[in-house]
C-alpha positions as CSV (number, residue, x, y, z in Angstrom):
1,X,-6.4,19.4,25.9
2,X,-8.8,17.7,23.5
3,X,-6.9,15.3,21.2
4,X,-9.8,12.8,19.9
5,X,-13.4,13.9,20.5
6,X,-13.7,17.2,19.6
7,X,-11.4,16.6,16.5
8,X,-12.7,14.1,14.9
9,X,-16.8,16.2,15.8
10,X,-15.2,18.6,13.1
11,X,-14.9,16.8,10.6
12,X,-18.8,15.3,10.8
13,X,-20.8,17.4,12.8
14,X,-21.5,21.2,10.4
15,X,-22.3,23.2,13.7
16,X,-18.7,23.3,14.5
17,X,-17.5,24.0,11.0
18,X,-16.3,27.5,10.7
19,X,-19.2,30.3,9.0
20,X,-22.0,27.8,9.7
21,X,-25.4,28.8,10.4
22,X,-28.5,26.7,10.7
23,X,-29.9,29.1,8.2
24,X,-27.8,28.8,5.7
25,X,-29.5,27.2,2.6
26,X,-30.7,24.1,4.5
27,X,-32.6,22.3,1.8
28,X,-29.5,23.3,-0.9
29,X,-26.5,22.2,1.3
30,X,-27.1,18.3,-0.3
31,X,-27.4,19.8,-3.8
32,X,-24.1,21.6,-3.5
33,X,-22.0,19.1,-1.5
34,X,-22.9,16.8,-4.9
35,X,-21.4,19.5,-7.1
36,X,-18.5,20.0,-5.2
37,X,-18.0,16.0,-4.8
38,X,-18.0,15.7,-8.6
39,X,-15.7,18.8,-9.3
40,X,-13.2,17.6,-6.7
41,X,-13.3,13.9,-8.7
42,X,-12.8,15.8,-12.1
43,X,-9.8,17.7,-10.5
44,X,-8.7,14.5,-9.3
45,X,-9.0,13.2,-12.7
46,X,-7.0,15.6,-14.4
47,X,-4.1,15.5,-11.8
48,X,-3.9,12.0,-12.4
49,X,-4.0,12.4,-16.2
50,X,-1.1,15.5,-15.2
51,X,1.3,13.0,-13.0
52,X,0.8,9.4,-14.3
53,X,-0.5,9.6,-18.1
54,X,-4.2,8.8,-19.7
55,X,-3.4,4.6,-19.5
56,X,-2.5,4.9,-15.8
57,X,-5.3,7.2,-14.9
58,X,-7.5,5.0,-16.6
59,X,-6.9,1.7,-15.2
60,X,-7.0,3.2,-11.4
61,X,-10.7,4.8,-12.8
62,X,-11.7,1.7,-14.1
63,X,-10.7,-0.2,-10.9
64,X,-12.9,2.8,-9.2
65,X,-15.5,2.7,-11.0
66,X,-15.5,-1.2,-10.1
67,X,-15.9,-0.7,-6.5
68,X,-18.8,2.0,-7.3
69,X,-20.9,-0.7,-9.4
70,X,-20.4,-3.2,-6.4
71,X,-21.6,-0.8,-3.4
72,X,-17.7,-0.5,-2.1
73,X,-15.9,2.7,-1.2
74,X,-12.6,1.9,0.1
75,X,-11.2,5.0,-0.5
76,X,-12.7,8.4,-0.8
77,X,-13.8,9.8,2.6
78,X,-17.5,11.6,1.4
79,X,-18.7,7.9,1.5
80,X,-17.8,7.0,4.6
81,X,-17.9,9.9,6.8
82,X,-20.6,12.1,5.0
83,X,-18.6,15.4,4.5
84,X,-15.7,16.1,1.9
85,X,-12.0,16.1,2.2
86,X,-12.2,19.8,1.5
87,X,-14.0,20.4,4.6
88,X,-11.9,18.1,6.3
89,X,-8.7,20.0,6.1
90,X,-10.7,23.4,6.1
91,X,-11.8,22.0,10.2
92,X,-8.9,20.5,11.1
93,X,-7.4,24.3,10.4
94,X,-9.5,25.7,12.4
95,X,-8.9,23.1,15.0
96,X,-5.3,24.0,15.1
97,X,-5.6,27.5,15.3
98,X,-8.1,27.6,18.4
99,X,-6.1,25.1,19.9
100,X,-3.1,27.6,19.4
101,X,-4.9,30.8,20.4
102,X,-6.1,28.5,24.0
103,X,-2.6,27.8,24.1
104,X,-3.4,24.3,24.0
105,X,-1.6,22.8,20.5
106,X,1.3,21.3,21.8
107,X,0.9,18.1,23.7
108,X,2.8,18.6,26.9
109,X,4.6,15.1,26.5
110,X,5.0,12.7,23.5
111,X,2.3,9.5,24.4
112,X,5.0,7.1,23.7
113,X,6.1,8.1,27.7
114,X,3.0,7.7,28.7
115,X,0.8,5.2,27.4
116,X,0.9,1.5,25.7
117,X,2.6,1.6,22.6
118,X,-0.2,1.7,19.8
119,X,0.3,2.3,16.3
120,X,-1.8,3.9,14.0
121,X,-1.2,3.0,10.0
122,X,-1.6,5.3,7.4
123,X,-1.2,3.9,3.8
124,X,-2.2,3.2,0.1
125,X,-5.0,0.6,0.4
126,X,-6.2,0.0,-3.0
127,X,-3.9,-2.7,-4.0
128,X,-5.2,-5.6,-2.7
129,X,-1.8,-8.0,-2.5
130,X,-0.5,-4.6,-0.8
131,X,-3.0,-4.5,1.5
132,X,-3.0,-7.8,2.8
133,X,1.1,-8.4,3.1
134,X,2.0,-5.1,3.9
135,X,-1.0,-3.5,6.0
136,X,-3.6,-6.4,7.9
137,X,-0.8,-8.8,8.7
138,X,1.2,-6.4,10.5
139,X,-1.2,-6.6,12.9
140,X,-0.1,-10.4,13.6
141,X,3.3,-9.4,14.4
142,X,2.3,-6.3,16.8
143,X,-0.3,-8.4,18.7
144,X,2.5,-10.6,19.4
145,X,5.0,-7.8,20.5
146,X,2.0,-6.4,22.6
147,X,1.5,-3.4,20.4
148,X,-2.1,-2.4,19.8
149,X,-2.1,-1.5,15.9
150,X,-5.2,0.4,13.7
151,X,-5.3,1.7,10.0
152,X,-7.0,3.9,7.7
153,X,-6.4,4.9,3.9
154,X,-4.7,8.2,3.7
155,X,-7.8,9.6,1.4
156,X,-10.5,8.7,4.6
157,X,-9.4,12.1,6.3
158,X,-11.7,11.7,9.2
159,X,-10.6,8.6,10.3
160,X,-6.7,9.5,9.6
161,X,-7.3,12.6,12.3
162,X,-9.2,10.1,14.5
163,X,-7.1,7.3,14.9
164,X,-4.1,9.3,15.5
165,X,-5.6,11.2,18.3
166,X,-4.8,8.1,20.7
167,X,-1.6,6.6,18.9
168,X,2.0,6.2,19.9
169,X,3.6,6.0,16.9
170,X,2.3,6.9,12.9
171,X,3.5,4.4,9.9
172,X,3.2,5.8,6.6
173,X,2.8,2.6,3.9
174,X,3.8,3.7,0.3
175,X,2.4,7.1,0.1
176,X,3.9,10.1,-2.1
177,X,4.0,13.8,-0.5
178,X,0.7,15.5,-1.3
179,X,-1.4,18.2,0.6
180,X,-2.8,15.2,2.5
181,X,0.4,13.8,3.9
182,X,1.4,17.0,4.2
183,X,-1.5,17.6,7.5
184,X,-1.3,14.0,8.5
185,X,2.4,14.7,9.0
186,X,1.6,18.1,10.4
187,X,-1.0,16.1,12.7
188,X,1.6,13.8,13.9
189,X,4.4,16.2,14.6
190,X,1.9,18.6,16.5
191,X,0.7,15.0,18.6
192,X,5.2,14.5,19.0
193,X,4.3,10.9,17.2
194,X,7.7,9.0,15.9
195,X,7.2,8.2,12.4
196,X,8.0,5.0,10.7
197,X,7.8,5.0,7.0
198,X,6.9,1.7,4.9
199,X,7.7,1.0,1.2
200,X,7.6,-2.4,-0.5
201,X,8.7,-1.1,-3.6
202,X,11.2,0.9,-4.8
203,X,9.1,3.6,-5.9
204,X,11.5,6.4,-5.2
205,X,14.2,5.7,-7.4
206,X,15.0,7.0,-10.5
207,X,17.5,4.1,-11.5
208,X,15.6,1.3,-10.6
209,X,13.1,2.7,-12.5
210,X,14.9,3.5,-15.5
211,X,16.5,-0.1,-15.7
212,X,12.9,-1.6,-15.0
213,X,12.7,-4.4,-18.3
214,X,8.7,-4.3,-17.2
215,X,8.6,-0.3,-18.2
216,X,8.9,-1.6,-22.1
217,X,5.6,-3.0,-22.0
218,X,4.2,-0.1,-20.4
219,X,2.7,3.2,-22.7
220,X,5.5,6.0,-22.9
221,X,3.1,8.6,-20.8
222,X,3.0,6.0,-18.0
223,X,6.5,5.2,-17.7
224,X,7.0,8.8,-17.5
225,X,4.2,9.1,-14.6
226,X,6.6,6.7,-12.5
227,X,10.0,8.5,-13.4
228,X,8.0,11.9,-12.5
229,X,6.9,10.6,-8.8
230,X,9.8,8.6,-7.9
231,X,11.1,11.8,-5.8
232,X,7.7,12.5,-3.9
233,X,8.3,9.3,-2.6
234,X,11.5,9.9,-1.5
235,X,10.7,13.1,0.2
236,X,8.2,11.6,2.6
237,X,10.2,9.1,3.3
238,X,13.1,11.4,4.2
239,X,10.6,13.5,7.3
240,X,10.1,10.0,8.8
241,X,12.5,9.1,11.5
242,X,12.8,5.8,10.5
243,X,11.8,3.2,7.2
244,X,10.7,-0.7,7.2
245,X,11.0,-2.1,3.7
246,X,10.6,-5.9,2.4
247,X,13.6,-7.3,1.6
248,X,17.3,-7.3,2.2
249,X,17.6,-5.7,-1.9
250,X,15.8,-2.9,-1.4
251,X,17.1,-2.5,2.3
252,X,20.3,-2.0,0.8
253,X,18.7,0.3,-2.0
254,X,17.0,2.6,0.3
255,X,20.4,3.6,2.7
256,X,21.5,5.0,-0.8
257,X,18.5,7.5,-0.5
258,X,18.0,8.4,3.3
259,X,20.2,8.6,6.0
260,X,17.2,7.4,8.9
261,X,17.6,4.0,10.1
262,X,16.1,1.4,7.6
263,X,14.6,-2.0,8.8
264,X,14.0,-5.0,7.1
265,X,9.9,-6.6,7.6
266,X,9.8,-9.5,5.1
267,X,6.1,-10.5,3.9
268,X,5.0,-14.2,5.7
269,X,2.1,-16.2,5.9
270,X,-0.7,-14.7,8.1
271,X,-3.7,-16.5,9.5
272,X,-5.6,-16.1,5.9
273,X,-3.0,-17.7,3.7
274,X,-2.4,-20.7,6.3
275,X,-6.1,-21.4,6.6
276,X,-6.2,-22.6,3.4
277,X,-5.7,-26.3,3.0
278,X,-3.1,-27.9,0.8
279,X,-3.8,-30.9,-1.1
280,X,-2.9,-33.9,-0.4
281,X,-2.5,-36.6,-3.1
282,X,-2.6,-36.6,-6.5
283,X,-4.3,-34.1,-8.4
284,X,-7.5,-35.1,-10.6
285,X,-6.9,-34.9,-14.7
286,X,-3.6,-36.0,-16.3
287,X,-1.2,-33.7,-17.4
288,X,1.4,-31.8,-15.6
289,X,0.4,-28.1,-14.8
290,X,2.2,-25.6,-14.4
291,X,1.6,-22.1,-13.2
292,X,2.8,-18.5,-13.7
293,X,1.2,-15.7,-11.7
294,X,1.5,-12.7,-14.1
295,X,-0.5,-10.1,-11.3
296,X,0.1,-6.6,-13.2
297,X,0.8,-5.2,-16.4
298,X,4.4,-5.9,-17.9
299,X,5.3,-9.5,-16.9
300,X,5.8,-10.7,-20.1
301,X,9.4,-9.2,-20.2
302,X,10.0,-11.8,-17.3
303,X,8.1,-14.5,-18.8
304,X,10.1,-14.2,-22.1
305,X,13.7,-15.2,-19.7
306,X,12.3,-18.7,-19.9
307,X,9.6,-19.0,-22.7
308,X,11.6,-21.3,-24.9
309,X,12.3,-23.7,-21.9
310,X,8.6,-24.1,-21.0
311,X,7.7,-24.2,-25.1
312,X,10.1,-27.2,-24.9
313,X,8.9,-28.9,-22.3
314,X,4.9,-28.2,-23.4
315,X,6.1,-29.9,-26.9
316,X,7.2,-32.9,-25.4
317,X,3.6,-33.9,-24.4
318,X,0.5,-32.6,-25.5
319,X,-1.9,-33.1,-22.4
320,X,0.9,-30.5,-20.5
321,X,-0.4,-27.4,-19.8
322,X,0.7,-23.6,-18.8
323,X,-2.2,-21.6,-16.5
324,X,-1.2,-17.9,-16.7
325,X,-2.6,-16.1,-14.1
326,X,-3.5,-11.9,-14.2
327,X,-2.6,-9.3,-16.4
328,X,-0.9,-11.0,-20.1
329,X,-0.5,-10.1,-23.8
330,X,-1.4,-13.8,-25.3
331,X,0.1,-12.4,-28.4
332,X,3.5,-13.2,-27.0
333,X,2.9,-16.5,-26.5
334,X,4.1,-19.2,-29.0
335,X,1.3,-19.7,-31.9
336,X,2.1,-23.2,-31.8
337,X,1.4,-23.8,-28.0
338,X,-1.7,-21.1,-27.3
339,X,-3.8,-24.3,-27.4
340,X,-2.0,-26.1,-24.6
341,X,-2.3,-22.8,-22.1
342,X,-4.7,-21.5,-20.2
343,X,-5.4,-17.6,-19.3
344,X,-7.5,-16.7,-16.3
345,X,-7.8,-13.2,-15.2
346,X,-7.1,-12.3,-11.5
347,X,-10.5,-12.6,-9.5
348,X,-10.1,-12.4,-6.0
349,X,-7.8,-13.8,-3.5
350,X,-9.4,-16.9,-3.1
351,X,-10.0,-17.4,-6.6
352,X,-6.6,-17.3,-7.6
353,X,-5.4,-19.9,-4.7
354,X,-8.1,-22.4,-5.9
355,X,-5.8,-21.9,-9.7
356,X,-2.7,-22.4,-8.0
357,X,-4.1,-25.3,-6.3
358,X,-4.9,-26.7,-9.7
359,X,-1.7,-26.9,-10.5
360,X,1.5,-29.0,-10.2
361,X,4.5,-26.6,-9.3
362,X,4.6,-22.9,-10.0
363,X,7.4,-21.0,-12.1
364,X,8.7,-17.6,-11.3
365,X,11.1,-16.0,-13.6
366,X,12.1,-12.6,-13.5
367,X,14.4,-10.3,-15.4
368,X,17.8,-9.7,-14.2
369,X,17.2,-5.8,-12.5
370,X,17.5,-3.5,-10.1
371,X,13.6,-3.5,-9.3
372,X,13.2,-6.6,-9.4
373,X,16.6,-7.6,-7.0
374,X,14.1,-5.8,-4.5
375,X,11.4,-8.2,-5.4
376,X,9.9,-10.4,-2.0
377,X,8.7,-13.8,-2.0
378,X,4.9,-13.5,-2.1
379,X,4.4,-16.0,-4.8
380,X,6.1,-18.5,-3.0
381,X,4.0,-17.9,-0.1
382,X,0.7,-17.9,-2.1
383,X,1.9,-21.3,-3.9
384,X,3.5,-23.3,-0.5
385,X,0.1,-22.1,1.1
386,X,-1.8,-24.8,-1.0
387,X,1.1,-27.1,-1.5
388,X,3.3,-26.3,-4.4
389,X,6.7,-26.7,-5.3
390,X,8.4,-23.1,-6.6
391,X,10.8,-22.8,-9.5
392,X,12.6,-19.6,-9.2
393,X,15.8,-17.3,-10.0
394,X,18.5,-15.8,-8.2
395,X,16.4,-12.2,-8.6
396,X,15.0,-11.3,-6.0
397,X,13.8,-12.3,-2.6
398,X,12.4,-16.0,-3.4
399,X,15.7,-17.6,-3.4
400,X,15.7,-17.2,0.1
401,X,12.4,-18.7,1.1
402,X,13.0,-21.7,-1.8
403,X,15.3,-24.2,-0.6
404,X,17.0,-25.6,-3.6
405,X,15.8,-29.7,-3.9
406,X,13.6,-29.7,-1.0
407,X,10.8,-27.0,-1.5
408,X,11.5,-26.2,-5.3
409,X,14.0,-25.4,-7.1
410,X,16.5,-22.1,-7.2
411,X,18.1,-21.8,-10.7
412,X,21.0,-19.6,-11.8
413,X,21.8,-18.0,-15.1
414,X,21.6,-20.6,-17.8
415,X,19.4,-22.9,-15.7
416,X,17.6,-25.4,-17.7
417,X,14.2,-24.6,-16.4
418,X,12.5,-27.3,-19.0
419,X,14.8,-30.1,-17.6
420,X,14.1,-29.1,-14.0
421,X,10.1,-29.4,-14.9
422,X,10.9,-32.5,-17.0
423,X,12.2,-34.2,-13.4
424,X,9.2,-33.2,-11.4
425,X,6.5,-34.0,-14.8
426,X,8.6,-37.6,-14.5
427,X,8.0,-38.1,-10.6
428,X,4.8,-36.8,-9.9
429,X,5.4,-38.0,-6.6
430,X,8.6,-35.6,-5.9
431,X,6.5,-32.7,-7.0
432,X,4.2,-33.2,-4.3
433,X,7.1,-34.0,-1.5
434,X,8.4,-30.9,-2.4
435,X,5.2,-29.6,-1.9
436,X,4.1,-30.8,1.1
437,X,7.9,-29.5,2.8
438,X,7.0,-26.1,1.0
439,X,4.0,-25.6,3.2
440,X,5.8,-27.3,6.3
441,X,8.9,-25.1,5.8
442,X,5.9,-21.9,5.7
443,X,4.3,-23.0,9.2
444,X,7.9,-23.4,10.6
445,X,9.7,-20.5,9.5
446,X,7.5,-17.8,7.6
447,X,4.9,-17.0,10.1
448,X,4.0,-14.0,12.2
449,X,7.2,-14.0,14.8
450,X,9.3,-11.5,16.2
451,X,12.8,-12.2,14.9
452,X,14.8,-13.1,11.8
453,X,13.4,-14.3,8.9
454,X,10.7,-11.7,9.5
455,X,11.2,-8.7,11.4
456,X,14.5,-7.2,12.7
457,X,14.1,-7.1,16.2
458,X,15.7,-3.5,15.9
459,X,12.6,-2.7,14.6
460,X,10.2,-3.7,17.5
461,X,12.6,-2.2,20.0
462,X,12.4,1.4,17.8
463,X,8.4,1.0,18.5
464,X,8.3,-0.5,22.3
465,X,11.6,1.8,22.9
């Protein structure tokens, strides 16, 4: 039975694609592939334009484009593999069909009986914070459960088929149904994979969508793009046999959608994040900073819960200042305070620690919301990583990793979020205490383990099971 080899041979070598002949227009085959690349990116284009609106389609070919100018292709498989997606799924076709006419396309037993567990990851990889907290740090967690672990982004056909050829198990990560899924599923019911599906978001919902404060910022056409897919998530959800979702809000969320077992995976601190060194001492300039990480579009709704605090405590002393970090419409911000705050647009991972680290504590409001209840605690991570105190709500996941006096502070409705910065602006000294037990509290608690805070061991036991 030929599982890897021969399958993956058919996506890259022509002499086993079906019709082919060495004949056949050999010095026009380059000339054609070409066309055919650039009409399947225009019909890509306008199923975007179709599903998520002009802004939406825009900003992802922007971000595209991007990549292109800097020699990266994360994404579409012609670049890495040298053939087209088209071909892909015309060869894997014809794959299944001679395997079926050799009697050959069922696996005899599922590899999860046979073999050491291995998981192979199938997932949206553009979004970098995604990425990172959701995809390359769950390796962390499966080398320390003995699980060998291995990814690809769901648009690099070739390597989807390929890595699942030796897998245990297939994760899904935040992907919609599509003719793609579609054959990776097919793939991975023909190979008798279980199926675990991740989503850190709560993309397929209809009423956490609709109650979203952020969709106000956000063009009409877009908001309706979101609204439109929230069900295509859902159904891929629903063929796994079992989800792993980011915190306890949207745990709860998700049993209101599927009837499969739902597990929590919270996001921690990998080996990246705690490489980075905190600072120790006081920080060089005077003034007390403060930080808010906008990331994407539509944050100004939750910066506007507690603009007038922070305008009151900027007014109290000139030399104060506000570092807004990512996406943000500066003409929200108070006209009489632009000049005390600083806007620096999201450049790299790195980057935005070294702003973070610029600063003296970190605020994090959010609107009160069902999306944003399913909210983790990455920005608490990013800021106790390099030493800083977090100010945050009762939305959401941070209140869990903030302890209230001793890493930050957890405010409820009606806090007084310009006296809480007025104590720490007062004692520089308790802002960096707090501080340094931030990042302790991250080494002791929020690392790659295999129990609670982290990961529900029911989870590992579905996998090694």
């Amino acid at each position: 039975m030929r599982r890897s080899g021969e399958i993956s041979r058919a996506y890259t070598d022509p002499s086993l694609r079906r019709g082919y002949h060495p004949s056949d227009d050999p010095e026009g085959t380059g000339l054609m592939r070409q066309i055919t690349y650039c009409l399947r990116l225009a019909r890509r284009f306008l199923h975007m334009v179709r599903d998520e609106g002009w802004v939406r389609t825009w900003s992802h070919s922007r971000v595209w484009l991007g990549h292109r100018w800097r020699g990266r292709h994360p994404s579409i498989a012609p670049e890495v593999t040298g053939t087209l997606a088209y071909q892909g799924a015309w060869d894997v076709q014809a794959f299944w069909q001679e395997s079926a006419v050799k009697s050959g396309f069922q696996i005899a037993s599922p590899p999860a009986l046979m073999q050491r567990r291995k998981v192979a990851l199938i997932g949206d990889l553009n979004l970098p914070q995604c990425r990172k907290y959701r995809v390359e740090q769950l390796g962390e967690i499966f080398q320390e459960a003995g699980v060998d672990y291995i990814f690809a982004h769901h648009e690099d056909l070739p390597r989807c088929m390929d890595i699942l050829q030796d897998a245990s198990h297939l994760m899904l990560y935040r992907l919609r149904s599509s003719p793609t899924i579609t054959r990776h599923l097919y793939e991975a019911r023909r190979l008798r994979l279980p199926i675990l599906y991740d989503i850190d978001d709560p993309l397929f919902s209809v009423p956490a969508y609709a109650s979203y404060g952020n969709m106000a910022a956000l063009p009409p056409e877009q908001v309706r793009g979101f609204l439109a897919g929230a069900p295509f998530y859902a159904e891929v959800m629903n063929l796994a046999d079992a989800i792993s979702v980011s915190t306890p809000a949207l745990q709860d969320h998700a049993r209101a959608f599927t009837n499969r077992p739902v597990f929590l995976r919270r996001n921690f601190a990998d080996r990246t994040t705690l490489g980075v060194t905190p600072r120790h001492g006081p920080r060089d300039g005077s003034g007390f900073r403060i930080c808010f990480a906008s990331g994407s579009h539509g944050h100004e709704v939750d910066f506007a819960e507690i603009s007038p605090d922070l305008a009151r405590f900027l007014a109290h002393d000139p030399a104060r200042r506000l570092v807004i970090l990512g996406h943000f419409d500066r003409r929200r911000l108070p006209q009489a305070l632009r000049g005390q705050i600083e806007c620096h647009p999201f450049a790299g991972y790195a980057s935005y620690l070294g702003h973070l680290a610029g600063c003296d504590a970190a605020v994090m409001p959010l609107a009160d919301d069902l999306f944003n209840h399913c909210k983790s605690a990455v920005r608490v991570i990013d800021a106790a990583s390099v030493g800083l105190p977090s100010l945050v709500g009762r939305v959401s996941d941070m209140q869990a990793v903030v302890e209230d006096g001793v890493t930050g502070r957890v405010l409820g409705p009606g806090g007084d979020w310009a006296a809480a910065l007025e104590d720490l602006a007062r004692a520089p000294g308790l802002a960096r205490e707090m501080g340094r037990q931030a990042r302790q509290r991250l080494e002791q608690r929020w690392t790659a383990r295999l129990d609670a805070p982290v990961i529900d061991p029911a989870m590992l036991r579905w996998v090694c099971a």
